[in-house]
N, CA, C and O atoms as a Tripos MOL2 file, in Angstrom:
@<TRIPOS>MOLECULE
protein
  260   259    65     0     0
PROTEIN
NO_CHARGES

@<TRIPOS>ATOM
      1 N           8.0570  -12.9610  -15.9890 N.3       1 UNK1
      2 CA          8.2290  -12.7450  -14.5660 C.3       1 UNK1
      3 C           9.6650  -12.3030  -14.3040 C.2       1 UNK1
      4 O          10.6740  -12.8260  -14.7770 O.2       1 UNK1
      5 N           9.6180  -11.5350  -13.6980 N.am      2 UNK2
      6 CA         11.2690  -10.6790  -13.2500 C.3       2 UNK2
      7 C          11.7940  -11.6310  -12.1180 C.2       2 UNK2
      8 O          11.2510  -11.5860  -11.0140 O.2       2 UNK2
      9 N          12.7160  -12.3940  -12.3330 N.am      3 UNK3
     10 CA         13.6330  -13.1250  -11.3100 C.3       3 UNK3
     11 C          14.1820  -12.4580  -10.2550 C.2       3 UNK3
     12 O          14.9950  -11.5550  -10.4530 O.2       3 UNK3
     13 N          13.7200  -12.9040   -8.7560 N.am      4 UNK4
     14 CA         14.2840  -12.5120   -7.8290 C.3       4 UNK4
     15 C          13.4030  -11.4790   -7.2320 C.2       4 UNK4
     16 O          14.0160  -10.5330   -6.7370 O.2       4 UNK4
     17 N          12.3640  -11.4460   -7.1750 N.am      5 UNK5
     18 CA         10.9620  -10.1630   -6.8430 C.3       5 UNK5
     19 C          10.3690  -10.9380   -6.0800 C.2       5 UNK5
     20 O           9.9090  -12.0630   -6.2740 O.2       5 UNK5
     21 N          10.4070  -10.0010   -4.7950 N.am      6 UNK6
     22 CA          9.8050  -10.8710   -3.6110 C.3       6 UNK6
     23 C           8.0050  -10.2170   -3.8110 C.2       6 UNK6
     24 O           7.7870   -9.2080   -4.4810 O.2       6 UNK6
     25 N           6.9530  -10.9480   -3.1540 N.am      7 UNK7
     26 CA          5.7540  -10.6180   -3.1940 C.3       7 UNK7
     27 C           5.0200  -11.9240   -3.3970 C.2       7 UNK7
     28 O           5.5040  -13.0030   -3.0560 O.2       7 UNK7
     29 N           3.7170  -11.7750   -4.0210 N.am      8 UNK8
     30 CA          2.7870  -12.8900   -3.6650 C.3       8 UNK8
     31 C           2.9870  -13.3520   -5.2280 C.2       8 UNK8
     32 O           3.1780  -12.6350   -6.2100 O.2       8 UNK8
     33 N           2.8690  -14.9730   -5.1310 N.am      9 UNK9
     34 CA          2.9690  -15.5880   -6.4160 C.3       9 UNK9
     35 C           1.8240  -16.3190   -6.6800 C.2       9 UNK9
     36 O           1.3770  -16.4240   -5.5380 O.2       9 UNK9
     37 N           1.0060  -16.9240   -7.4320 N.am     10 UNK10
     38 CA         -0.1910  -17.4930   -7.8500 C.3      10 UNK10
     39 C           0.3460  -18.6130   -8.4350 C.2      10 UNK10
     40 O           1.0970  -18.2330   -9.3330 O.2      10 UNK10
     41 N           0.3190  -20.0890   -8.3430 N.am     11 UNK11
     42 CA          0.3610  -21.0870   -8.9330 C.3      11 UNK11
     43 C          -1.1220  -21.0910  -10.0060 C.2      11 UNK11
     44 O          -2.2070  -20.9420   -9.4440 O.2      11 UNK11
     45 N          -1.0940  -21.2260  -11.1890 N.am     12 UNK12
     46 CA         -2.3150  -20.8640  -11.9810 C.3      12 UNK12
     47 C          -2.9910  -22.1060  -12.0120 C.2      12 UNK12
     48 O          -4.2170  -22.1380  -12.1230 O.2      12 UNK12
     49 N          -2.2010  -23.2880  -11.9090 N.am     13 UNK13
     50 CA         -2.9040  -24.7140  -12.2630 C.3      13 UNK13
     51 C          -3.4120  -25.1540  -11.2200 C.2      13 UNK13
     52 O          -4.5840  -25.5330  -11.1950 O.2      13 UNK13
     53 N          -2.1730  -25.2010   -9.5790 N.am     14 UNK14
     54 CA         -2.8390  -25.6880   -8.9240 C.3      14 UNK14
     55 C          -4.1740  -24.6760   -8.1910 C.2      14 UNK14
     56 O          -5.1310  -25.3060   -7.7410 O.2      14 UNK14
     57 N          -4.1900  -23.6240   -8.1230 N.am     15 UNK15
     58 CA         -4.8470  -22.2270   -7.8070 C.3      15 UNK15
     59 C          -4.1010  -22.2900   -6.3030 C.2      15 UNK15
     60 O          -4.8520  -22.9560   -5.5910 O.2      15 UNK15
     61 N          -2.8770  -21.8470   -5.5010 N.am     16 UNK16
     62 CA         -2.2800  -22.1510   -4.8920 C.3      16 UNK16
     63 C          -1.1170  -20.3810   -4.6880 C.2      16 UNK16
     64 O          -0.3760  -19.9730   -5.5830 O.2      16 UNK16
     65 N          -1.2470  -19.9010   -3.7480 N.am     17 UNK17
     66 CA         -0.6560  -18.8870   -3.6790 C.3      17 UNK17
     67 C           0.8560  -19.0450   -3.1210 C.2      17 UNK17
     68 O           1.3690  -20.1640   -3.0790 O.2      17 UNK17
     69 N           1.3630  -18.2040   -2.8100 N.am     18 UNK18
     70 CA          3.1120  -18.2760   -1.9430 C.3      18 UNK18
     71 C           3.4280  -17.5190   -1.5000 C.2      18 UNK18
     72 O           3.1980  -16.6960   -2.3860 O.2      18 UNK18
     73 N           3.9890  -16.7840   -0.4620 N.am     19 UNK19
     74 CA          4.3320  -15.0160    0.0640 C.3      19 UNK19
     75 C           5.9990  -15.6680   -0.2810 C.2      19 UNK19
     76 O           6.3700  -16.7000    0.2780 O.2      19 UNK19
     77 N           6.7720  -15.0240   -1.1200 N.am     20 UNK20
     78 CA          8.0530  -15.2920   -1.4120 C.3      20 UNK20
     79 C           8.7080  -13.7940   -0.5530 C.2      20 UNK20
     80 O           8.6170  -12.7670   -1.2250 O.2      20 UNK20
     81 N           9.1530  -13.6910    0.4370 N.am     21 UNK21
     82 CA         10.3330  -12.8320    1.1240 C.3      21 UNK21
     83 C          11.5370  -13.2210    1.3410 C.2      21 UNK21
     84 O          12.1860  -12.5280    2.1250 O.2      21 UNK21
     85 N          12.0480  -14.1440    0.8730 N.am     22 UNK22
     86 CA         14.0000  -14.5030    0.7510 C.3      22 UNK22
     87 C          14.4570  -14.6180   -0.6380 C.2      22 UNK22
     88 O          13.7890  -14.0750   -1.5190 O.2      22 UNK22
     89 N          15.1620  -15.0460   -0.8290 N.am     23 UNK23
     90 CA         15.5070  -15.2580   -2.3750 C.3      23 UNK23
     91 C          15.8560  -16.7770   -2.2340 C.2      23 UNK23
     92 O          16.0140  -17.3900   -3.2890 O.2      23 UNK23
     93 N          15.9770  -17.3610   -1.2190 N.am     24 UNK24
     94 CA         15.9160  -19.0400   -1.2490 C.3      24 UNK24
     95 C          15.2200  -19.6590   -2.2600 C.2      24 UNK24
     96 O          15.7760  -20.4190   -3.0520 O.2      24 UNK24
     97 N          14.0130  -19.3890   -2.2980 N.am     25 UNK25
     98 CA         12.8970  -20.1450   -3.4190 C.3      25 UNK25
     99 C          12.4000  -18.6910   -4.0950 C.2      25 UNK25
    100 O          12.1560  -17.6620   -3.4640 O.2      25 UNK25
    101 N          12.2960  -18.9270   -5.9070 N.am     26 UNK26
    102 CA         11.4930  -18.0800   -6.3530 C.3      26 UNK26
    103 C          10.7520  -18.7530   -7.1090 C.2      26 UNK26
    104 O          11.4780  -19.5120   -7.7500 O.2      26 UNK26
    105 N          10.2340  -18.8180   -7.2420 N.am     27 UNK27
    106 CA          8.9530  -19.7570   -8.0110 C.3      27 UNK27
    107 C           8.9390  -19.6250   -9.4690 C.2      27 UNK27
    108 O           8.7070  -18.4460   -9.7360 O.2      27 UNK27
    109 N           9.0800  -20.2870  -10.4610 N.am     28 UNK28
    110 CA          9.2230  -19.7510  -12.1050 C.3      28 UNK28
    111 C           8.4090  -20.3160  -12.5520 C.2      28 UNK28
    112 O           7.8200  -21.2670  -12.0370 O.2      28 UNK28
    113 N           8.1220  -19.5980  -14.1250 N.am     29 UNK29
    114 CA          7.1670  -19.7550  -14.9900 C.3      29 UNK29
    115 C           7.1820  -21.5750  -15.4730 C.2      29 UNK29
    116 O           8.1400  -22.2900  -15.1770 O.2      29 UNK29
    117 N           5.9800  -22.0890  -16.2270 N.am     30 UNK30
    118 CA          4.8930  -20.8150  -16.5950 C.3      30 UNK30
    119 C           3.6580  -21.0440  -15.8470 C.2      30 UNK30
    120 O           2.6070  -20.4650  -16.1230 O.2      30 UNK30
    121 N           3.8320  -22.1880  -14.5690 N.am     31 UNK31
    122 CA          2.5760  -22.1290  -13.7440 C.3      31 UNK31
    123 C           2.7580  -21.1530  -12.3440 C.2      31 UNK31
    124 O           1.8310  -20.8130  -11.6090 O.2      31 UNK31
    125 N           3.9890  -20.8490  -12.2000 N.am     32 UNK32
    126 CA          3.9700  -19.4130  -11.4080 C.3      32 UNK32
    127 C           3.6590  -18.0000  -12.1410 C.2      32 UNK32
    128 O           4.1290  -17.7870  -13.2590 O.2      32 UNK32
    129 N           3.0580  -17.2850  -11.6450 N.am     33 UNK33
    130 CA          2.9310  -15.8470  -12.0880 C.3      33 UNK33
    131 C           2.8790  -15.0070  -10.4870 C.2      33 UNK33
    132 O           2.2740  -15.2710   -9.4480 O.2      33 UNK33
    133 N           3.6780  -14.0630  -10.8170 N.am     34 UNK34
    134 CA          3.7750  -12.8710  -10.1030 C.3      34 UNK34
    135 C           2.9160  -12.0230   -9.7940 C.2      34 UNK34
    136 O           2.6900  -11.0910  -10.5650 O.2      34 UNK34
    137 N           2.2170  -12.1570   -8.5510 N.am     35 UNK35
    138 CA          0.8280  -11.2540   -8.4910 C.3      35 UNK35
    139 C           0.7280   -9.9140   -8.0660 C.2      35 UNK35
    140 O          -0.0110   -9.0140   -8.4640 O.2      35 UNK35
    141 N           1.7140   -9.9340   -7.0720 N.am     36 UNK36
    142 CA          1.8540   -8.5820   -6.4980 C.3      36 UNK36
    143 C           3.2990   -8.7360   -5.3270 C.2      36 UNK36
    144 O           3.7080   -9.7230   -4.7150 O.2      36 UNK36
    145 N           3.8460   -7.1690   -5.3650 N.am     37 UNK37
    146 CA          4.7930   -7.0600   -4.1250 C.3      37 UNK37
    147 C           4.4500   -7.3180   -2.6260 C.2      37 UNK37
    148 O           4.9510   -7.9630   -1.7050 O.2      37 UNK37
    149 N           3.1640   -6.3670   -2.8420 N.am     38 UNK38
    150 CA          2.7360   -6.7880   -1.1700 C.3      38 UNK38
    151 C           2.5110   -7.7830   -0.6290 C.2      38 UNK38
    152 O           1.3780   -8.2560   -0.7190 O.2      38 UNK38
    153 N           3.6630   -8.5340    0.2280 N.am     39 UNK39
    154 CA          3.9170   -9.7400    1.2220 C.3      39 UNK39
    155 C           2.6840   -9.7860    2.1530 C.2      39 UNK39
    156 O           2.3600  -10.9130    2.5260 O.2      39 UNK39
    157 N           1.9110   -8.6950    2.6090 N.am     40 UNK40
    158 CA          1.2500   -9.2030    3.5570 C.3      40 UNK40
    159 C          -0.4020   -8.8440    3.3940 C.2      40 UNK40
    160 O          -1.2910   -8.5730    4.2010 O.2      40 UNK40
    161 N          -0.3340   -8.9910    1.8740 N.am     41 UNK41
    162 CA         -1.9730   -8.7980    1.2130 C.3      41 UNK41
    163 C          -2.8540  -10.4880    1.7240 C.2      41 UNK41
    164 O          -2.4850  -11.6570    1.8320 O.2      41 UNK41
    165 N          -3.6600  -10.0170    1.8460 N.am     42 UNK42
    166 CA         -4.9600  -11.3400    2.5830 C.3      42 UNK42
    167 C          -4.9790  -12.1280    1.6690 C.2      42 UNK42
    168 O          -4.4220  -11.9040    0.5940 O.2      42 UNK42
    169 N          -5.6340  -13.2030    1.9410 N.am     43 UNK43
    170 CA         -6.4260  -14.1170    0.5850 C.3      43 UNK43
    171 C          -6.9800  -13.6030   -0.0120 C.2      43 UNK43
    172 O          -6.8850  -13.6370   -1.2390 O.2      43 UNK43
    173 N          -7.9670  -12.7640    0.7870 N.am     44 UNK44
    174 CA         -9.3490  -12.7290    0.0060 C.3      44 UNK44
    175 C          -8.9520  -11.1790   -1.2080 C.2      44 UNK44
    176 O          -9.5910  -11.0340   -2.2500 O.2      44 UNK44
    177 N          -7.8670  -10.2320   -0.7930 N.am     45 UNK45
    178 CA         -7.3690   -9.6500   -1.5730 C.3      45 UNK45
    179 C          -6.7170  -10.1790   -2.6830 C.2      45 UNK45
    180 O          -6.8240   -9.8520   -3.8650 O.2      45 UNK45
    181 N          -6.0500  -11.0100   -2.1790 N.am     46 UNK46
    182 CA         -5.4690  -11.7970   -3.6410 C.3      46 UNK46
    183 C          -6.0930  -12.4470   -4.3670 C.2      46 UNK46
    184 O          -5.7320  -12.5700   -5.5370 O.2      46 UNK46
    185 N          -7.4120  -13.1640   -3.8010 N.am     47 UNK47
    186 CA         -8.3920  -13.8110   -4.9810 C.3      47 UNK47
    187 C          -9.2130  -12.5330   -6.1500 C.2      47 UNK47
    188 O          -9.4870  -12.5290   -7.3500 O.2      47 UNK47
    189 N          -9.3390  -11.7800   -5.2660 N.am     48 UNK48
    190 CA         -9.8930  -10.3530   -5.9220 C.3      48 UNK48
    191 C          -8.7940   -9.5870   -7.0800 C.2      48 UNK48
    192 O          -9.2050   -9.1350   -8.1490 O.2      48 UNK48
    193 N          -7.4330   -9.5400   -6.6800 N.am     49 UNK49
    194 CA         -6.8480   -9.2260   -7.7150 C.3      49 UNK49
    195 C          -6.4370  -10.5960   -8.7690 C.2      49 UNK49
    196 O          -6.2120  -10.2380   -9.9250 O.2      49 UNK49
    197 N          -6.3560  -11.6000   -8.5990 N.am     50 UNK50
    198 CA         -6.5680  -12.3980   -9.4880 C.3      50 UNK50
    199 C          -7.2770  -12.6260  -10.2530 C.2      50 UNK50
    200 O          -6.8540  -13.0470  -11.3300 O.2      50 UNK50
    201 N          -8.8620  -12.4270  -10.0090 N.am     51 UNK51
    202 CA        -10.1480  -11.9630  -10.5530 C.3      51 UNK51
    203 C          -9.5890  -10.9340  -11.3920 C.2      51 UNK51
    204 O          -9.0850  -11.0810  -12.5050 O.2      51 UNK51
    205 N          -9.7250   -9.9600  -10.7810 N.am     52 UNK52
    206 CA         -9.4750   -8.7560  -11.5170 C.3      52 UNK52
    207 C          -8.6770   -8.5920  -12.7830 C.2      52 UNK52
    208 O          -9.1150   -8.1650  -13.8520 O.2      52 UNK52
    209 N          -7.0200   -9.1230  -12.4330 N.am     53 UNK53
    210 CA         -6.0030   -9.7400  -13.7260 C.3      53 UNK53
    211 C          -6.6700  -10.9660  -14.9800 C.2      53 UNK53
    212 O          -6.0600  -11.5500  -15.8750 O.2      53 UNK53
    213 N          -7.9840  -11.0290  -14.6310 N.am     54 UNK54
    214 CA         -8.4150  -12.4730  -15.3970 C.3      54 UNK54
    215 C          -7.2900  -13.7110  -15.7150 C.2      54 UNK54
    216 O          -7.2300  -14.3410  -16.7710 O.2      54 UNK54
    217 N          -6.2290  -13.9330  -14.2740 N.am     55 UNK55
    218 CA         -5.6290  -15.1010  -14.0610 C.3      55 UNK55
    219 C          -6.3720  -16.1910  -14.1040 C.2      55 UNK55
    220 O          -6.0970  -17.1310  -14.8500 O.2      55 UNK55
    221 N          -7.7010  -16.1700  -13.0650 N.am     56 UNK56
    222 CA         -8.1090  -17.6140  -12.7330 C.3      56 UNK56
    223 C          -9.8340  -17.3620  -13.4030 C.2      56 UNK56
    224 O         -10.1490  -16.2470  -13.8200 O.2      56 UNK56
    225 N         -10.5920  -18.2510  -13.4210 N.am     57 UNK57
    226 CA        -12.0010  -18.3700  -13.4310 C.3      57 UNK57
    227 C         -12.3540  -18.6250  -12.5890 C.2      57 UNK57
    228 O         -13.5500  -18.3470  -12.6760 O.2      57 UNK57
    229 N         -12.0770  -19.2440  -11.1480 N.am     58 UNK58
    230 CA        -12.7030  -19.5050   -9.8290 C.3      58 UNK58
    231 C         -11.8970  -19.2060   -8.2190 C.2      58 UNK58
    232 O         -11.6360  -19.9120   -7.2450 O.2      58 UNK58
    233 N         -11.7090  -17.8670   -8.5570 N.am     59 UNK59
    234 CA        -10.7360  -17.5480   -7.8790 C.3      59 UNK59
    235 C         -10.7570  -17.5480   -6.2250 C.2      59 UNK59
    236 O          -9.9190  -17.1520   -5.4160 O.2      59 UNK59
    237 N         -12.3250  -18.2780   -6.0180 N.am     60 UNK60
    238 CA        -12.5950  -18.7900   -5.1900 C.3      60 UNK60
    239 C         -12.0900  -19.8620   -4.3840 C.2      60 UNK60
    240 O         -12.5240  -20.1500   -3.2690 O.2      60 UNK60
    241 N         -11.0900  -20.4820   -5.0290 N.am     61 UNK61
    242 CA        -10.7140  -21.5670   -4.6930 C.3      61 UNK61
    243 C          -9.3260  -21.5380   -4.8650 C.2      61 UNK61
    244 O          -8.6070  -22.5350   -4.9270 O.2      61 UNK61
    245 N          -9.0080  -20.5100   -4.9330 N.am     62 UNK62
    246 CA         -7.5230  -20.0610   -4.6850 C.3      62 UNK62
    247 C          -6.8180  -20.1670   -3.0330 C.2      62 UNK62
    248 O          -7.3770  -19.4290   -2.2210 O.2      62 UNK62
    249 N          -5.8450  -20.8770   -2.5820 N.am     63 UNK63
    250 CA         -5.4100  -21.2240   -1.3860 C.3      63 UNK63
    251 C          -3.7920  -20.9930   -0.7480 C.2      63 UNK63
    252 O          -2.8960  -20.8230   -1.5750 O.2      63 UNK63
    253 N          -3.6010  -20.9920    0.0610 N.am     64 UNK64
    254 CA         -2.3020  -20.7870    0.4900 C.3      64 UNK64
    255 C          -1.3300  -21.5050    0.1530 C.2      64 UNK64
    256 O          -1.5940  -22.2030    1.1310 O.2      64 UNK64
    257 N          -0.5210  -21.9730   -0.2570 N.am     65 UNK65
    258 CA          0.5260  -23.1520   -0.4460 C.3      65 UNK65
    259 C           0.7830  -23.8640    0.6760 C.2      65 UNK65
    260 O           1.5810  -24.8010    0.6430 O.2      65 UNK65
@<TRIPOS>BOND
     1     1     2 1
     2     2     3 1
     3     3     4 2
     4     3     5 am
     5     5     6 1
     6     6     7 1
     7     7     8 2
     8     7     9 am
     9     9    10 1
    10    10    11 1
    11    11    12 2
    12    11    13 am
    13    13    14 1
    14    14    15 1
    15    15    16 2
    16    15    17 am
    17    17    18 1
    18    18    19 1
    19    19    20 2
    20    19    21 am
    21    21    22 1
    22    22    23 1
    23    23    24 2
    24    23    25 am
    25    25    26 1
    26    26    27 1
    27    27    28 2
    28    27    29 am
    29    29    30 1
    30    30    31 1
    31    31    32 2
    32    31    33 am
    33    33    34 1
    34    34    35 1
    35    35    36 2
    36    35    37 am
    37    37    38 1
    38    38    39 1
    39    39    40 2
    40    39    41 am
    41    41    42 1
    42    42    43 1
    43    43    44 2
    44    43    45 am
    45    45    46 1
    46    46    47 1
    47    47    48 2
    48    47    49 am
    49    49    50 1
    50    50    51 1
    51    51    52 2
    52    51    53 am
    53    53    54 1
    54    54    55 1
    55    55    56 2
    56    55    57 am
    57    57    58 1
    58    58    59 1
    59    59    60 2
    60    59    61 am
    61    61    62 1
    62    62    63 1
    63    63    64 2
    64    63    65 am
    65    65    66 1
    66    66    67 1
    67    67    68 2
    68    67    69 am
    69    69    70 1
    70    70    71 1
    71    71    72 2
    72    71    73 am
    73    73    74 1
    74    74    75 1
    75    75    76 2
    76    75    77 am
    77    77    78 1
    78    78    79 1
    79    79    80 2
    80    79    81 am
    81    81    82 1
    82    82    83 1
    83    83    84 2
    84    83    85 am
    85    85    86 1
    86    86    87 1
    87    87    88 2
    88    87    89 am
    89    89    90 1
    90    90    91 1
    91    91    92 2
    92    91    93 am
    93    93    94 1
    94    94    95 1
    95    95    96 2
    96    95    97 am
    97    97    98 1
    98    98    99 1
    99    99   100 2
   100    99   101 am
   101   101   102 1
   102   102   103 1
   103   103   104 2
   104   103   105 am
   105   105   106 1
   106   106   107 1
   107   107   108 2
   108   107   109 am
   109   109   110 1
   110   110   111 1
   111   111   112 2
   112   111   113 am
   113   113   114 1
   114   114   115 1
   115   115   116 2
   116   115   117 am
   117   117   118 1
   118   118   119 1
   119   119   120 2
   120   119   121 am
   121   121   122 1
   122   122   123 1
   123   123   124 2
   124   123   125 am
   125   125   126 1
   126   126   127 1
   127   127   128 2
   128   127   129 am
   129   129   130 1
   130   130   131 1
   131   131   132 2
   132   131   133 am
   133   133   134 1
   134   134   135 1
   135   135   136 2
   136   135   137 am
   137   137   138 1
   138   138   139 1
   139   139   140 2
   140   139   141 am
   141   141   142 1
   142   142   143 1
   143   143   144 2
   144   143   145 am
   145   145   146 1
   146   146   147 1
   147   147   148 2
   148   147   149 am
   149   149   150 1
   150   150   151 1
   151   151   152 2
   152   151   153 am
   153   153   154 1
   154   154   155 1
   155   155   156 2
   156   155   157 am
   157   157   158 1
   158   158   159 1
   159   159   160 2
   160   159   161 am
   161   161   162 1
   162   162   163 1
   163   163   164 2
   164   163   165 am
   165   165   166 1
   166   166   167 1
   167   167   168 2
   168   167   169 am
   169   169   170 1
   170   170   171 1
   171   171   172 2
   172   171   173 am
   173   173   174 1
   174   174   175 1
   175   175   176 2
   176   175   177 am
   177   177   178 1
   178   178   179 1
   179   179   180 2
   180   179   181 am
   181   181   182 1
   182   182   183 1
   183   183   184 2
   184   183   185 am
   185   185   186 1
   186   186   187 1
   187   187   188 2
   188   187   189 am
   189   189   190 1
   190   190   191 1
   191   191   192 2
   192   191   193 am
   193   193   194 1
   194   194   195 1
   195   195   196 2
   196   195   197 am
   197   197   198 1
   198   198   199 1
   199   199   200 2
   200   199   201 am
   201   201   202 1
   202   202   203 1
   203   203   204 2
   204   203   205 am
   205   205   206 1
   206   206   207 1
   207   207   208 2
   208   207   209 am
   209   209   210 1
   210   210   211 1
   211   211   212 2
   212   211   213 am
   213   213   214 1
   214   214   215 1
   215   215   216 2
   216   215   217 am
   217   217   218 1
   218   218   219 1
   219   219   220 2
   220   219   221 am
   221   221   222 1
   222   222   223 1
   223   223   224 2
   224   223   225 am
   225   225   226 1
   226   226   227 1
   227   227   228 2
   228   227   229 am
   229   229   230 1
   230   230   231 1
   231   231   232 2
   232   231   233 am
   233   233   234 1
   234   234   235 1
   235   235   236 2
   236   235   237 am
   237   237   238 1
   238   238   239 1
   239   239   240 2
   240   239   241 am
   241   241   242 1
   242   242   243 1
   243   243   244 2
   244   243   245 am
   245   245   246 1
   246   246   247 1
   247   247   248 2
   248   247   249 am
   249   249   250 1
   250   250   251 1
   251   251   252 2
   252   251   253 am
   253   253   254 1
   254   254   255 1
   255   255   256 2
   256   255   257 am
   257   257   258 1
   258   258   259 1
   259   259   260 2
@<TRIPOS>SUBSTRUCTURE
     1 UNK1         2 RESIDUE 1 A UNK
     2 UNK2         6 RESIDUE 1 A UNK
     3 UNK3        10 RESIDUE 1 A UNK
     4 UNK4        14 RESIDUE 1 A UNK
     5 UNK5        18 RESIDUE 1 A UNK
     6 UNK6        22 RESIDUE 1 A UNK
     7 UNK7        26 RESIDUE 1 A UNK
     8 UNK8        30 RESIDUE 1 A UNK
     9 UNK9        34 RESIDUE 1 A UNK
    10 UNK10       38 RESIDUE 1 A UNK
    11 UNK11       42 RESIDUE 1 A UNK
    12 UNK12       46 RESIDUE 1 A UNK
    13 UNK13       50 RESIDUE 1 A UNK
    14 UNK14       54 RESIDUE 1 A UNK
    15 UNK15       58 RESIDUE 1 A UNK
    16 UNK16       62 RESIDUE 1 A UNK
    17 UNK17       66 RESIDUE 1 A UNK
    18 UNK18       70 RESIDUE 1 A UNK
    19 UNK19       74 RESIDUE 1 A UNK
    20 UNK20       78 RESIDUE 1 A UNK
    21 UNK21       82 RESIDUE 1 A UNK
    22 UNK22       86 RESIDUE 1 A UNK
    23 UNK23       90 RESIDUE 1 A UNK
    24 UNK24       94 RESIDUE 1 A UNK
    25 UNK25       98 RESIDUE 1 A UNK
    26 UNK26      102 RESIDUE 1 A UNK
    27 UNK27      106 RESIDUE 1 A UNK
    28 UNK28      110 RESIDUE 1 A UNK
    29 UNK29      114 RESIDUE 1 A UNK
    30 UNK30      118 RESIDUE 1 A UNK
    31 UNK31      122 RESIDUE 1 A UNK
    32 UNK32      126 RESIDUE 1 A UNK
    33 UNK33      130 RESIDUE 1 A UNK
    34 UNK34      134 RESIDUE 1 A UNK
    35 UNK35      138 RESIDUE 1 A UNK
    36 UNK36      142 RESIDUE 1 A UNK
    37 UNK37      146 RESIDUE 1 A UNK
    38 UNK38      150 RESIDUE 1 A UNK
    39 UNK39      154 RESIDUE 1 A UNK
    40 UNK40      158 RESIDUE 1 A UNK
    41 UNK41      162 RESIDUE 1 A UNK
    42 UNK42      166 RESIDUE 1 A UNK
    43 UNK43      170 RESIDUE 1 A UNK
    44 UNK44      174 RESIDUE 1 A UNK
    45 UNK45      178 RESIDUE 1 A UNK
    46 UNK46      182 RESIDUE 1 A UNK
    47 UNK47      186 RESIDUE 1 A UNK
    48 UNK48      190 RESIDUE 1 A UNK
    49 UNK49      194 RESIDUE 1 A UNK
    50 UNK50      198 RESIDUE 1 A UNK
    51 UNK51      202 RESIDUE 1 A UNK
    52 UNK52      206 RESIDUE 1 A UNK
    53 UNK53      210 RESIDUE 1 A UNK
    54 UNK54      214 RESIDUE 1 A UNK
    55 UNK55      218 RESIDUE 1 A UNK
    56 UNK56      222 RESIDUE 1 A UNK
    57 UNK57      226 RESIDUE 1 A UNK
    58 UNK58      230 RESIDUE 1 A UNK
    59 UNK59      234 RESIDUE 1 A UNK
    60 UNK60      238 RESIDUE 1 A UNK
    61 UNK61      242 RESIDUE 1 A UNK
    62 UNK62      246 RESIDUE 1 A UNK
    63 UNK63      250 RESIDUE 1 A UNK
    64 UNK64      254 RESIDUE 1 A UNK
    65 UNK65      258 RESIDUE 1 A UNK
């Protein structure tokens, strides 16, 4: 994960997302992963590209922080 990249982050364990836009908090490995830049992608987009990345198996149950 590239330090300091604002965008959407995926907690993998808890299935738990984050919109990171400051550099206050960046979330680090290895139960953060970096999903995408776009800050203002939906849930249901982000469960779909999580799917898609084969991050999660139930990406259904993926949630906001």
């Amino acid at each position: 994960m590239e330090q300091g990249k604002f965008g959407i982050y995926l907690n993998i364990k808890e299935l738990k997302v984050a919109r990171v836009n400051s550099p206050h908090w960046i979330p680090s490995p290895p139960n953060w992963v970096f999903l995408t830049p776009e800050v203002n992608m939906s849930l249901l987009k982000i469960r779909h590209l999580a799917r898609e990345k084969k991050l999660v198996s139930e990406s259904d149950r993926i949630v906001w922080m």
